[in-house]
Backbone bond lengths (Angstrom), bond angles and torsions (degrees), N, CA, C in turn:
res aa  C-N    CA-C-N  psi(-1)  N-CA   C-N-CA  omega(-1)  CA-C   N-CA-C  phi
1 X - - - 1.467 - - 1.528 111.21 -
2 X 1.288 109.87 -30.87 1.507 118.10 -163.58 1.580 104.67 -73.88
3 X 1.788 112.22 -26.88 1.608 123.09 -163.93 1.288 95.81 -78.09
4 X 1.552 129.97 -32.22 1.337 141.37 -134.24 1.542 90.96 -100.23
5 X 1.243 140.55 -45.13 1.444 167.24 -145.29 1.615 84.43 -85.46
6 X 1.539 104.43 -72.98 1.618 127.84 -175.89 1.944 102.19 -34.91
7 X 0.963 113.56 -73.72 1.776 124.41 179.47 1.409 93.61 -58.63
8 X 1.207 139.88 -55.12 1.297 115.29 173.33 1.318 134.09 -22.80
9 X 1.656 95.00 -65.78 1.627 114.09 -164.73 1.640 98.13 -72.43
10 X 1.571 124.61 -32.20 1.159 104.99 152.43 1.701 147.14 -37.21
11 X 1.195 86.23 -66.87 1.485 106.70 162.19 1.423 125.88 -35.30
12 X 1.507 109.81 -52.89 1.180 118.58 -160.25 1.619 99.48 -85.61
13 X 1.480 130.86 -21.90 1.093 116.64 -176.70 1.812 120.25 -105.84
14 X 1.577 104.06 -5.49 0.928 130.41 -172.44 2.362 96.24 -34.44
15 X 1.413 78.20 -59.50 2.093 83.72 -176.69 1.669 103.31 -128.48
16 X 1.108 108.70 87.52 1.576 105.46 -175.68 1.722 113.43 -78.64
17 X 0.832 158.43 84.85 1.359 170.90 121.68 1.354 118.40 -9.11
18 X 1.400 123.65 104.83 1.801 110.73 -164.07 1.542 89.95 -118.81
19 X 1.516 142.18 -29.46 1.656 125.45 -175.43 1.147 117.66 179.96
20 X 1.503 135.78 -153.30 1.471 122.03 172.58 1.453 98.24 159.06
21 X 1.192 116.83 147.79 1.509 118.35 -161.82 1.372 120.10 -162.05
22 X 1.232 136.54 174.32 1.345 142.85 -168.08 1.368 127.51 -140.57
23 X 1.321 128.82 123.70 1.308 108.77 161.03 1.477 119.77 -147.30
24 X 1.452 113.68 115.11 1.869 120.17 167.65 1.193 131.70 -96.56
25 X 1.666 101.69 38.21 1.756 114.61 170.11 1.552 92.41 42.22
26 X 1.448 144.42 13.91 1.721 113.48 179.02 1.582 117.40 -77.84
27 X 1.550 123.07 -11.34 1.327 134.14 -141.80 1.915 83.22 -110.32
28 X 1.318 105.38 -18.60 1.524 95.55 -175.13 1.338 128.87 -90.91
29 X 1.845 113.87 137.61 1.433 103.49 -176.86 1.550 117.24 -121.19
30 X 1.493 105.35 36.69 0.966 112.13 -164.51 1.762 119.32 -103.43
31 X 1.228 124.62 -20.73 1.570 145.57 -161.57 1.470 85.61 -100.80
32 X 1.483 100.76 130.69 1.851 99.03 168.89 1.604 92.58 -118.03
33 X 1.597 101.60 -133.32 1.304 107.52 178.14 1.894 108.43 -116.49
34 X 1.041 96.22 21.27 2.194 116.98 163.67 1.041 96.65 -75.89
35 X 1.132 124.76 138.95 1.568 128.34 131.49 1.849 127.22 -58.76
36 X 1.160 115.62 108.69 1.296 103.26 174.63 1.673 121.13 -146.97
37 X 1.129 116.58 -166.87 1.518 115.26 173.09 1.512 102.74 -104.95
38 X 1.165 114.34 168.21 1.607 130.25 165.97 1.511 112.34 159.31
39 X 1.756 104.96 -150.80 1.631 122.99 -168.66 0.854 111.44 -129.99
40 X 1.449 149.57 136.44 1.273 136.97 155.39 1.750 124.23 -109.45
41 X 0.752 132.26 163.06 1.667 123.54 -179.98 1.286 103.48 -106.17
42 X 1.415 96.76 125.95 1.607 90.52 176.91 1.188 147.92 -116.18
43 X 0.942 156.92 169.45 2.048 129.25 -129.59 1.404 86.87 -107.63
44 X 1.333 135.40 5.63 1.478 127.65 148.79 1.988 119.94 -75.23
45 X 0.778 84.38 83.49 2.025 92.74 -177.47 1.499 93.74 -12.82
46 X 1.838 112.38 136.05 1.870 97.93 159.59 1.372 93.70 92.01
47 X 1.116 143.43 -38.51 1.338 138.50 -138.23 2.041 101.65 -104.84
48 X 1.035 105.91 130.82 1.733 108.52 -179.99 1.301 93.51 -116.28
49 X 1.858 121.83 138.57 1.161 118.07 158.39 1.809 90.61 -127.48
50 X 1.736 102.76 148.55 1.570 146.23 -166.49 1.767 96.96 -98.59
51 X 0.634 140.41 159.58 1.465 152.05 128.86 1.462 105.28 -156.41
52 X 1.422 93.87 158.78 1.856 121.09 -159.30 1.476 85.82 -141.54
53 X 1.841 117.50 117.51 1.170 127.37 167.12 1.251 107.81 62.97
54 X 0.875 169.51 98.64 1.883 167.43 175.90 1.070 115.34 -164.57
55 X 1.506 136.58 141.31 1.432 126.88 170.91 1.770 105.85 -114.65
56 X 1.610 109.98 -140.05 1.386 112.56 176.79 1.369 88.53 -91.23
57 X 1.878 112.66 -170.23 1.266 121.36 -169.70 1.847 83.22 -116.73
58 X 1.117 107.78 38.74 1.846 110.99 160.58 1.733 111.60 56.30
59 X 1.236 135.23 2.76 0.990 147.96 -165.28 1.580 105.49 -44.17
60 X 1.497 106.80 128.68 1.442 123.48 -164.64 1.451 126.17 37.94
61 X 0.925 100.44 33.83 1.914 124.76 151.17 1.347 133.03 -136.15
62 X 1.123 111.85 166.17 2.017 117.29 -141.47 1.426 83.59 -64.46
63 X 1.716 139.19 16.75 1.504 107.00 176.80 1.693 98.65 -137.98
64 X 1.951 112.43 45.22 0.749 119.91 -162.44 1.288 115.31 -81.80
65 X 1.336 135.44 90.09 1.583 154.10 -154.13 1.696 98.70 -99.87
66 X 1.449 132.67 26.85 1.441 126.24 -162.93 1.237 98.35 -88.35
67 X 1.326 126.52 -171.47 1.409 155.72 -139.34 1.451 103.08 -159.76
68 X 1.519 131.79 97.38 0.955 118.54 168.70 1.510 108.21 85.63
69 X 1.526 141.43 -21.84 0.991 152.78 179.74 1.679 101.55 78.16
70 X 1.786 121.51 48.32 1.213 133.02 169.53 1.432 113.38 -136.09
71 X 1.223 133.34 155.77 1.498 134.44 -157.40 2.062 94.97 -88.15
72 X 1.446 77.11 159.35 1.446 97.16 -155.26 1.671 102.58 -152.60
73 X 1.512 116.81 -177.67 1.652 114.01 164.56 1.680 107.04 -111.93
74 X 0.977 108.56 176.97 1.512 127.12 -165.04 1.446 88.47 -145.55
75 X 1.666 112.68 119.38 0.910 117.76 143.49 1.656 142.11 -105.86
76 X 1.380 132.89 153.69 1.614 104.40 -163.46 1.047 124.74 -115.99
77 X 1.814 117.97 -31.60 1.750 110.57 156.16 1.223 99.74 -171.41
78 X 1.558 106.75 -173.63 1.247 118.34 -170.72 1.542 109.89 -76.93
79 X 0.860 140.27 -10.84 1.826 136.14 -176.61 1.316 97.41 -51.39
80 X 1.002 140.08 -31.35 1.719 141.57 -133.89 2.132 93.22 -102.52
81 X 1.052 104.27 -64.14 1.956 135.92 -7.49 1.539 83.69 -75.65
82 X 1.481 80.72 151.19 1.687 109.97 146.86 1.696 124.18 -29.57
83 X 0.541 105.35 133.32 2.190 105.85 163.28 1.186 119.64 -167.82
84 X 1.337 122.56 163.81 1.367 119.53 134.17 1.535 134.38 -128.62
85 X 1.271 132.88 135.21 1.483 128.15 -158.71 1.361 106.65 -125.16
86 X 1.185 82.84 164.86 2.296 84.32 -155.86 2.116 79.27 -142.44
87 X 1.576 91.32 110.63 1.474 105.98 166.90 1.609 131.31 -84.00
88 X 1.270 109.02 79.27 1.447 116.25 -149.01 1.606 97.65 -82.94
89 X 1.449 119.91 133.08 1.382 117.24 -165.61 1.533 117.80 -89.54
90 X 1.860 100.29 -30.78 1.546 106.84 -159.92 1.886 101.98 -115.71
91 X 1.609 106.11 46.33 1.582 102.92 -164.69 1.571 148.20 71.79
92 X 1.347 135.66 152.93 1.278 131.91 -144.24 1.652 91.02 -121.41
93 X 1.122 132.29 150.64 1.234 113.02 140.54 1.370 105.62 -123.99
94 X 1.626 134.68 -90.35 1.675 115.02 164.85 1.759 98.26 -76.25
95 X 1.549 97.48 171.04 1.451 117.31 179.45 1.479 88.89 -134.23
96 X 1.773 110.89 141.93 1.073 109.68 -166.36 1.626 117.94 -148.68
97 X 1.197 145.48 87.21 1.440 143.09 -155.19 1.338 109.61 -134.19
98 X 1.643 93.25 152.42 1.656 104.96 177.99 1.730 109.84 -97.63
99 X 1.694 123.37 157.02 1.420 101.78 -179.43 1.857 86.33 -159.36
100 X 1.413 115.77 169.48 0.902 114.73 -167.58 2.311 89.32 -167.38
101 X 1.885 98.66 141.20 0.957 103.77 167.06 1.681 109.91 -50.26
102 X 2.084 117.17 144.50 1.156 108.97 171.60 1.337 111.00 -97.39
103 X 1.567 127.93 -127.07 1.676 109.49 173.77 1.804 84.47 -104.96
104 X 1.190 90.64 -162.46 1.756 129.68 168.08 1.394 84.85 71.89
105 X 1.329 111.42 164.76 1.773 138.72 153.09 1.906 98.80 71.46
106 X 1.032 98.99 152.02 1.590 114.00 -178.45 1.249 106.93 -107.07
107 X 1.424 128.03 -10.64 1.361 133.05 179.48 1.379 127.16 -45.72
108 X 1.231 121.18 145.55 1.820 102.55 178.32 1.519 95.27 -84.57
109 X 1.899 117.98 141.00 1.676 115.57 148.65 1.559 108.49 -59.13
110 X 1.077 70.76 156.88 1.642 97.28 160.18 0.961 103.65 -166.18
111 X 1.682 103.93 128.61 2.098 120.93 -162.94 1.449 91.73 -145.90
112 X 1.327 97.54 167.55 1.604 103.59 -171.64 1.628 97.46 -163.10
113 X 1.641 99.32 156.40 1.629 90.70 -178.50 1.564 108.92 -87.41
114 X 1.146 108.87 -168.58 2.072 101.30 163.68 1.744 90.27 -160.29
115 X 1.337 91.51 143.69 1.535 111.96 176.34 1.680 105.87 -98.41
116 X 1.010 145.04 123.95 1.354 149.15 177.30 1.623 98.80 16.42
117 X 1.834 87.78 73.91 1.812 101.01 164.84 1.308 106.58 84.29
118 X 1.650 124.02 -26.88 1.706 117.27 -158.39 1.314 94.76 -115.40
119 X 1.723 93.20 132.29 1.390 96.38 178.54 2.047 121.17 -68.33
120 X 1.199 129.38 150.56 1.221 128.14 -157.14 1.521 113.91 -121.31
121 X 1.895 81.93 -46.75 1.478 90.25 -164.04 1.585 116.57 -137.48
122 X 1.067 119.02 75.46 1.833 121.46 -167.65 1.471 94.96 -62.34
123 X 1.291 119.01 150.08 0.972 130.29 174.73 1.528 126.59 -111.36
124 X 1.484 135.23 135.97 1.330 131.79 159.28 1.549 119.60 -10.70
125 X 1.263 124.21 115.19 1.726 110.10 -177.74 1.497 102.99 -89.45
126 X 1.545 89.17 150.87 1.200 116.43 160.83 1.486 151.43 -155.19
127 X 1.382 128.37 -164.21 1.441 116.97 -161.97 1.275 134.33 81.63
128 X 1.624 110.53 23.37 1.752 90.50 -165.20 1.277 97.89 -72.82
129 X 1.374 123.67 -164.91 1.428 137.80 -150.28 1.372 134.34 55.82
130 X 1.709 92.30 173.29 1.694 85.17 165.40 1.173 143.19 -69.73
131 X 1.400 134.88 147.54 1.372 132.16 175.12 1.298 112.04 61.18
132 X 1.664 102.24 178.82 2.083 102.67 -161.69 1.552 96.09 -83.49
133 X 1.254 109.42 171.79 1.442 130.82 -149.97 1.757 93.39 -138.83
134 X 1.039 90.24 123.29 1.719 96.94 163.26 1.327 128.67 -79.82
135 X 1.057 117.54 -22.58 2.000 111.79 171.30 1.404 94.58 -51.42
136 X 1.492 87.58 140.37 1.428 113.38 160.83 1.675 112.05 -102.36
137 X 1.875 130.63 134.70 1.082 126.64 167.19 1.543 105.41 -97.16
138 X 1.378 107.11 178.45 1.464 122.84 168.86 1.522 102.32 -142.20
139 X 1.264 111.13 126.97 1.474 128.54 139.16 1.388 145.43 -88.33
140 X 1.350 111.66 125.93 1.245 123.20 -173.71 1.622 123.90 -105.95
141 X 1.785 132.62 68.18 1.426 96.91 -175.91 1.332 117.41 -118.40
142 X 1.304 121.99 166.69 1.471 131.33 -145.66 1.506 84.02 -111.49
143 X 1.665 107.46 111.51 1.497 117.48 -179.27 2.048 106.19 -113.42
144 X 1.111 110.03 -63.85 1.252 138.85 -168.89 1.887 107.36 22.30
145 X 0.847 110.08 79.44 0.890 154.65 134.86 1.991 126.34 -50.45
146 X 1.546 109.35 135.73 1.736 102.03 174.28 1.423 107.85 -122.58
147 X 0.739 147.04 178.26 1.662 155.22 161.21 1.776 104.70 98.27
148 X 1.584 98.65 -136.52 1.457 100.08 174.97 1.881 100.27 -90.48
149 X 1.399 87.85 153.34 1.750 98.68 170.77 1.064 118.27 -122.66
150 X 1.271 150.90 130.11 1.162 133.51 137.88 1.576 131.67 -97.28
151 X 1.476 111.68 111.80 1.516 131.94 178.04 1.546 109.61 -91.29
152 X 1.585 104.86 126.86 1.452 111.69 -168.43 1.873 93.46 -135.24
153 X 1.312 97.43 128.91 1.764 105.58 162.49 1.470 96.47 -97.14
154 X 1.177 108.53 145.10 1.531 113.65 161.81 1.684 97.79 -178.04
155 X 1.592 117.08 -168.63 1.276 128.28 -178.81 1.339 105.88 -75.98
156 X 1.594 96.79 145.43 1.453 93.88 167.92 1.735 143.70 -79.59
157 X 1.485 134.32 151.73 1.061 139.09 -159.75 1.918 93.92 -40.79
158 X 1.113 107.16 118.75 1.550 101.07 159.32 1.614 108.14 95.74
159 X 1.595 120.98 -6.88 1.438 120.56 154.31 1.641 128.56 -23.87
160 X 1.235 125.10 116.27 1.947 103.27 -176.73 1.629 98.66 -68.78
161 X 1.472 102.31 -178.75 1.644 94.49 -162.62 2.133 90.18 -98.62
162 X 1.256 106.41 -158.31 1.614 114.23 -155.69 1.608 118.99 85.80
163 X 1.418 83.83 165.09 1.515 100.99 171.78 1.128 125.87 -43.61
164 X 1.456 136.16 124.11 0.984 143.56 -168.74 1.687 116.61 -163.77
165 X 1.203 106.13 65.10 1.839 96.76 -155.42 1.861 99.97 -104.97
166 X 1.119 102.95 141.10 1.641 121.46 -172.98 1.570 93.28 -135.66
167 X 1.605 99.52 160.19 1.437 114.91 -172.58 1.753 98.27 -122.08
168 X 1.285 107.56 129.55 1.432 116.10 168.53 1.544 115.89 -105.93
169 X 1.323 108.72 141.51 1.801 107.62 178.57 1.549 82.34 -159.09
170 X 2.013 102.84 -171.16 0.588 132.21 167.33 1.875 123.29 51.58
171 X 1.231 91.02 50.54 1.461 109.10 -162.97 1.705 105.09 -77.92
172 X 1.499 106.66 144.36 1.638 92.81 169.54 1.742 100.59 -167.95
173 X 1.377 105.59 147.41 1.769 100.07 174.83 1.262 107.61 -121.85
174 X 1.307 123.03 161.49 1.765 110.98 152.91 1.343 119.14 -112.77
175 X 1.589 138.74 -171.94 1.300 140.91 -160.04 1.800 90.37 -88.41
176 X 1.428 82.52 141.25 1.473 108.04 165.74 1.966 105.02 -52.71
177 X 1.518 111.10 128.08 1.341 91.54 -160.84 2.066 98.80 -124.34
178 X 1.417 115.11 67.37 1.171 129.32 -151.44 1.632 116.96 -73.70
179 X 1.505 130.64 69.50 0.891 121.30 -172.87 1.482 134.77 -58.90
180 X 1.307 144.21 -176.04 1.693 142.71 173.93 1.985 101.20 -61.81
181 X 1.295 102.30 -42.70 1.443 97.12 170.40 1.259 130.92 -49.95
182 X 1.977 105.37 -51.39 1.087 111.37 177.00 1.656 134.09 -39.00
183 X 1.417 105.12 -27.67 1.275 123.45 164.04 1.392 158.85 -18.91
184 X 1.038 142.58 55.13 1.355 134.63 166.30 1.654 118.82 -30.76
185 X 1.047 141.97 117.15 1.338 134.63 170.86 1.255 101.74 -95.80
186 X 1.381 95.84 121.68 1.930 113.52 177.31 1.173 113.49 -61.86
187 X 1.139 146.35 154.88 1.811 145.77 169.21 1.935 93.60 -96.70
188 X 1.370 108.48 -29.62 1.664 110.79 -145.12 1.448 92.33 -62.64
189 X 1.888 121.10 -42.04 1.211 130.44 -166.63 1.457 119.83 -64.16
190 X 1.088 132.41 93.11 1.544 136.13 -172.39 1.761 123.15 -48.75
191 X 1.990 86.58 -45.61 1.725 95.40 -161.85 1.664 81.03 -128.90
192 X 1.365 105.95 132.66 1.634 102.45 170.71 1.901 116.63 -115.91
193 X 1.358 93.83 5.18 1.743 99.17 157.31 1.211 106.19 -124.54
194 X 1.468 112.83 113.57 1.212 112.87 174.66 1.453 130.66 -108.86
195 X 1.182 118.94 172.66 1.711 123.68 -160.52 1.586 97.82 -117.87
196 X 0.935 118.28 -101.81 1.604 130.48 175.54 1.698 118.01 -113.71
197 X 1.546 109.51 -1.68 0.990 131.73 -167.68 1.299 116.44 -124.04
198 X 2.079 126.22 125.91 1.468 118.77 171.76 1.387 95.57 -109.55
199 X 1.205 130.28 133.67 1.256 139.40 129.79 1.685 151.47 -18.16
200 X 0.884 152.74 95.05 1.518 111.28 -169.31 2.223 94.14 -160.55
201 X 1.358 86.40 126.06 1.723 88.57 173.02 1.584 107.39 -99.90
202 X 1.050 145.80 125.60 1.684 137.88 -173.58 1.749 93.51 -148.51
203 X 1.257 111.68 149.57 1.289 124.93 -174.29 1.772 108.75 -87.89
204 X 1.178 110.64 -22.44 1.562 128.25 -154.99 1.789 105.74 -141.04
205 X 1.659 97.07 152.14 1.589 90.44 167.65 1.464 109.35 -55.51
206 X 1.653 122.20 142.78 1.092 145.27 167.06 1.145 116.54 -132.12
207 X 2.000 105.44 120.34 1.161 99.18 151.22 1.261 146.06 -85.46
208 X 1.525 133.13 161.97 2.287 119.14 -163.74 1.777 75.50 -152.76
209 X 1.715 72.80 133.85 1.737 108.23 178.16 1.483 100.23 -121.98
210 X 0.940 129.60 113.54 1.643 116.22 159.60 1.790 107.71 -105.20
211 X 1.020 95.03 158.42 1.526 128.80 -156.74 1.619 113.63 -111.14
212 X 1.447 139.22 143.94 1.505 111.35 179.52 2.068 82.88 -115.81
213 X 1.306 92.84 -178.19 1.864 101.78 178.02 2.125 92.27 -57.24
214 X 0.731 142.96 -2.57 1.470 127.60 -179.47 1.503 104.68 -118.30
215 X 1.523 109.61 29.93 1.405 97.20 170.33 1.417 132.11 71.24
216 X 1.239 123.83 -7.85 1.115 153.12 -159.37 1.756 119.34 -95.76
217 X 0.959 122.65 98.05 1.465 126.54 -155.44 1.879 92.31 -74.28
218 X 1.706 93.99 128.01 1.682 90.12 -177.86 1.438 109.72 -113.84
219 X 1.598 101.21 -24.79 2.022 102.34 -173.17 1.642 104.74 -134.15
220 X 1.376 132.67 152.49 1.239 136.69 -173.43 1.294 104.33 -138.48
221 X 1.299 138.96 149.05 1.449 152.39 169.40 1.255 132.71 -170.79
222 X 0.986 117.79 -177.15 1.710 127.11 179.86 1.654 93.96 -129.67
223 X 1.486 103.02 153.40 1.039 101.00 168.23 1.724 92.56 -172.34
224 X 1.865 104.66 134.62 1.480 111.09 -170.95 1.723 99.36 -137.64
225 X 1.431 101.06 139.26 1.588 119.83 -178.27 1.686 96.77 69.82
226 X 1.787 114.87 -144.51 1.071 115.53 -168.49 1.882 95.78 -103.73
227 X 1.187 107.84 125.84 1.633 122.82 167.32 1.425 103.25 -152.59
228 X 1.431 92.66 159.07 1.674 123.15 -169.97 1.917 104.77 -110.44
229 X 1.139 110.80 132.70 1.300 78.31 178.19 2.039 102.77 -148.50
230 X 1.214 109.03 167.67 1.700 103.17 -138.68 1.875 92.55 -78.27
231 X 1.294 129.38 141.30 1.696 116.21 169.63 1.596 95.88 -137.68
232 X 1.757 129.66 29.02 0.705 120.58 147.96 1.508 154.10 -17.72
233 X 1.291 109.48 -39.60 1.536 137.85 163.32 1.182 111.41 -88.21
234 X 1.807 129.84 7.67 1.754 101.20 150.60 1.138 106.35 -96.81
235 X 1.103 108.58 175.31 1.856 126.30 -160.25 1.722 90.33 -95.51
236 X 1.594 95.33 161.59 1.513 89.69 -177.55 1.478 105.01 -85.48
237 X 1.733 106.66 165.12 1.470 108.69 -170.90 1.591 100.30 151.90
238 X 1.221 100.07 173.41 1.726 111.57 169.40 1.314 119.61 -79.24
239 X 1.479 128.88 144.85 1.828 119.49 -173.40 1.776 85.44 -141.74
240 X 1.501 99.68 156.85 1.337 107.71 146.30 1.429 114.49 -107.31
241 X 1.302 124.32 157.40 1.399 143.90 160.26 1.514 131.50 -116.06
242 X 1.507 99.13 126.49 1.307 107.30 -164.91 1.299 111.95 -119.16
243 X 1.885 117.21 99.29 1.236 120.45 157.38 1.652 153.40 -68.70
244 X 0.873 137.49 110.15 1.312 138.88 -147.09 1.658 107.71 -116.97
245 X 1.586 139.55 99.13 0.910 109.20 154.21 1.550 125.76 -141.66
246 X 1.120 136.68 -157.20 1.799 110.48 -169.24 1.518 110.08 -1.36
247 X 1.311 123.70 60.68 1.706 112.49 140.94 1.331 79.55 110.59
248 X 1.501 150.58 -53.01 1.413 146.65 -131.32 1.382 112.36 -110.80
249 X 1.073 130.08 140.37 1.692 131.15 -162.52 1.446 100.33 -133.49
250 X 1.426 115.12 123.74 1.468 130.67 151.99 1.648 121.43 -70.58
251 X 1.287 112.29 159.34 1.533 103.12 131.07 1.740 118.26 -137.59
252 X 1.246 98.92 179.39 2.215 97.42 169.44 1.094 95.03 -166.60
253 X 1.316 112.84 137.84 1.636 136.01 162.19 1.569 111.71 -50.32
254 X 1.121 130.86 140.37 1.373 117.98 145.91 1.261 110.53 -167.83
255 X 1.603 137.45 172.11 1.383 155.84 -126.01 1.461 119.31 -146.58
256 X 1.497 110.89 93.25 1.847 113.63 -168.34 1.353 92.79 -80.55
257 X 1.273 127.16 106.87 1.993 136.76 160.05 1.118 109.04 -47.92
């Protein structure tokens, strides 16, 4: 039984896949041509998007900054700064958007992505000159990531402040795609098929997150020195576990029978 459990937990973690989602601002009626803050819902189920200062992307009017000639956000500068953040619940794997100089200012952007607050990914600047610019860019960054995410476009760390407005669309992520490599193997985890019982030897308070295959955080705890502690109430299946302690984070596969 124990071998059978064993190829399982292989199996099951071999390509872990937690979600993936979309969004082309078309469903939204909320962004005019104000600058403001708010929320939008986004036609990815689960999905929260943030913006700070942003309007529409002006579509079929003299300050038409669109993408494709479809609605989009406009962002306008760093004072704010500007952004928009997309609260992804079930993990990132790439993050992926189109953007294009908007009008006003001759300034070059410079935008960058941020992974929960930290910047990740500065980007190539662009736009100098006058007035909006028709190239369209694409971004590509390699996050992958499981749980909740938060992905934020905005200016980059250290932008001077002013006008600076760019149009974002064409947003898209794929599933966090977590292979056996990807791996940290925890020491803290004692028993990694478990019954009604987790295991765990740790020198220090530790915190343990487990995770189900959808990314989805199901159990939370502390746990210090050697304790056992009850996970009776998860369903059987494959989990990840996520150890955390002075500053440093594990993970380990393992298998509730």
């Amino acid at each position: 039984m124990k071998k059978f459990y064993s190829l399982l937990a292989i199996a099951a973690f071999s390509t872990l896949s937690f979600g993936q989602g979309v969004e082309t601002f078309e469903k939204q009626t909320q962004l005019t041509a104000s600058y403001v803050d708010g929320t939008l819902t986004s036609e990815t189920s689960g999905v929260v998007i943030n913006f700070i200062h942003s309007r529409n992307e002006g579509l079929g009017t003299s300050d038409d900054s669109s993408i494709n000639n479809s609605k989009g956000i406009m962002l306008r500068r760093s004072d704010e700064p500007s952004s928009v953040e997309f609260v992804i619940p079930n993990g990132v794997g790439d993050f992926t958007f189109s953007y294009r100089k908007a009008f006003t200012g001759g300034a070059e952007r410079t935008i960058a992505v941020f992974v929960d607050n930290v910047q990740v990914n500065p980007l190539a600047g662009f736009g100098v000159g006058s007035g909006a610019q028709a190239t369209v860019y694409t971004s590509t960054t390699k996050i992958n990531k499981a749980g909740v995410v938060k992905v934020k476009i905005s200016f980059a760390t250290g932008t001077a402040t002013g006008n600076k407005q760019f149009t974002v669309d064409n947003v898209s992520w794929t599933a966090p795609t977590l292979g056996v490599e990807d791996f940290t193997s925890s020491k803290s985890v004692s028993n990694t098929l478990w019954a009604n019982t987790a295991s765990f030897n740790v020198k220090d308070k530790t915190s343990v997150e487990v995770y189900n295959l959808n990314g989805q955080l199901v159990k939370s705890f502390e746990v210090n020195g050697v304790q056992h502690v009850n996970v009776s109430d998860l369903v059987k299946g494959a989990y990840v576990v996520k150890t955390t302690s002075n500053g440093k984070t594990s993970t380990q596969k393992v298998v509730k029978k």
